[in-house]
N, C-alpha and C positions, 0 to 999 in steps of 0.2 A: 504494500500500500504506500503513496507516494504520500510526501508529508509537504506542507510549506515551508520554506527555511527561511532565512531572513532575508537573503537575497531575489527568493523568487516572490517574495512580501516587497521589495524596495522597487522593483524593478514593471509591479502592476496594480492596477489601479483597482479595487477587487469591491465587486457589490456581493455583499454577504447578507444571508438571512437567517433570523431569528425567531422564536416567540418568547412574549411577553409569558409570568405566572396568569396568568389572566386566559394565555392562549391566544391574544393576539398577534399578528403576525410584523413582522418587522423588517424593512430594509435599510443594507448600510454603507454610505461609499464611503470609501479609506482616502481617500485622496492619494495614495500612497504612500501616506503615514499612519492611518489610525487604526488603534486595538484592534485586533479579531482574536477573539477567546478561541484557546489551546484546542477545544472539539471539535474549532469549526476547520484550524492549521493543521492537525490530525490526517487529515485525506482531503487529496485535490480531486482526487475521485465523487466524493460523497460532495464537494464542494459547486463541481461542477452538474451533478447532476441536480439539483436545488435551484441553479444557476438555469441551465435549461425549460425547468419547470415553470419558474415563476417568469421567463422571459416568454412562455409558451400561454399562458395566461391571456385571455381579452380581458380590455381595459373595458372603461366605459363607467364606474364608477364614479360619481360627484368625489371632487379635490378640492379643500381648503389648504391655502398654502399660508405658510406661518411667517409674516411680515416680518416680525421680531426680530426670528432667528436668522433672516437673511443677508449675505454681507452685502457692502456698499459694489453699487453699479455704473460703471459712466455713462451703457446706455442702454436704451432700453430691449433692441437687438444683446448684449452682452444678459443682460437677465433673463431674455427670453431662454438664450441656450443655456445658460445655466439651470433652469429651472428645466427643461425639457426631461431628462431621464428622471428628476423627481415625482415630476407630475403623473410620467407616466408608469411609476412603481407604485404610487398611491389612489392610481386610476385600474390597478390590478385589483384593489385591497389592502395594501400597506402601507404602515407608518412608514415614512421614509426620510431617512436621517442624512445629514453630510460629516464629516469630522468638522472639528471647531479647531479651535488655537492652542488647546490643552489637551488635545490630542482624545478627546472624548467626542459626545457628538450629541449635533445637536436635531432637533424635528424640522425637516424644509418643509413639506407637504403633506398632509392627513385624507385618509379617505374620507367620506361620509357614511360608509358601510365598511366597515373591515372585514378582512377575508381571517377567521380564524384556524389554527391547527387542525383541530377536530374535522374542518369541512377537508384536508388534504388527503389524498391520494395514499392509502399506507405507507407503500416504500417512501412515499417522499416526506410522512410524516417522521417515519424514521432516519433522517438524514437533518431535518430540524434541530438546533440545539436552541435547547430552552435557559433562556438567561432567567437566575436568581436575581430578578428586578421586575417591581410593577412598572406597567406605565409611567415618562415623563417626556418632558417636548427638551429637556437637555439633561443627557449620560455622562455622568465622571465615569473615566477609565477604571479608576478604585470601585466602583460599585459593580464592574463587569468582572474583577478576577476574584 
């Protein structure tokens, strides 16, 4: 089983998914810095096949995107694409997160129906790693190991 090391972590930019204790379902871009919890570095196998699932997914979901948490834009084309692969992880069903500054992360976009665990696919429920954290619209890194 092929593992992620730190090099093949630096070198990609990696959308990783979650559930919440809750069972809701979660996406995460690294920018190619941030946390991915040791189950999910584990197997690029299991990683990708989660990776195929939820890219296989129709959207169509109502998206609230999270003003707050968004960085500064110069223009409105530059927020558009920024905002595009969020909207449309949370237009699958998922919370979807970006890394922050602290290497934690924070909520870009919200669905209005979340897609939870329960409703997945067995195998693909078993390829989910369930983070010991409820719901929040920003993740410290410490609260993920």
């Amino acid at each position: 089983m092929m593992e992620m090391d730190d090099e093949f972590l630096e070198v990609n930019d990696l959308d990783w998914f979650a559930s919440f204790q809750d069972g809701m379902l979660a996406h995460f871009a690294t920018g190619g810095r941030g946390y991915i919890p040791v189950q999910i570095r584990e197997s690029i196998a299991a990683y990708e096949k989660s990776l195929d699932y939820f890219l296989s997914v129709e959207g169509g979901v109502g998206v609230l995107v999270i003003e707050e948490n968004l960085p500064k834009f110069n223009s409105a084309l530059q927020r558009e694409r920024y905002l595009k692969s969020f909207i449309a992880m949370a237009g699958r069903g998922l919370f979807s997160y970006d890394v922050n500054q602290l290497g934690g992360y924070s909520l870009i976009a919200r669905p209005q129906a979340g897609l939870r665990l329960c409703e997945l696919p067995g195998d693909i429920r078993g390829v989910i790693h369930v983070l010991s954290l409820r719901f929040s619209s920003r993740i410290d890194v410490s609260s993920m190991i």
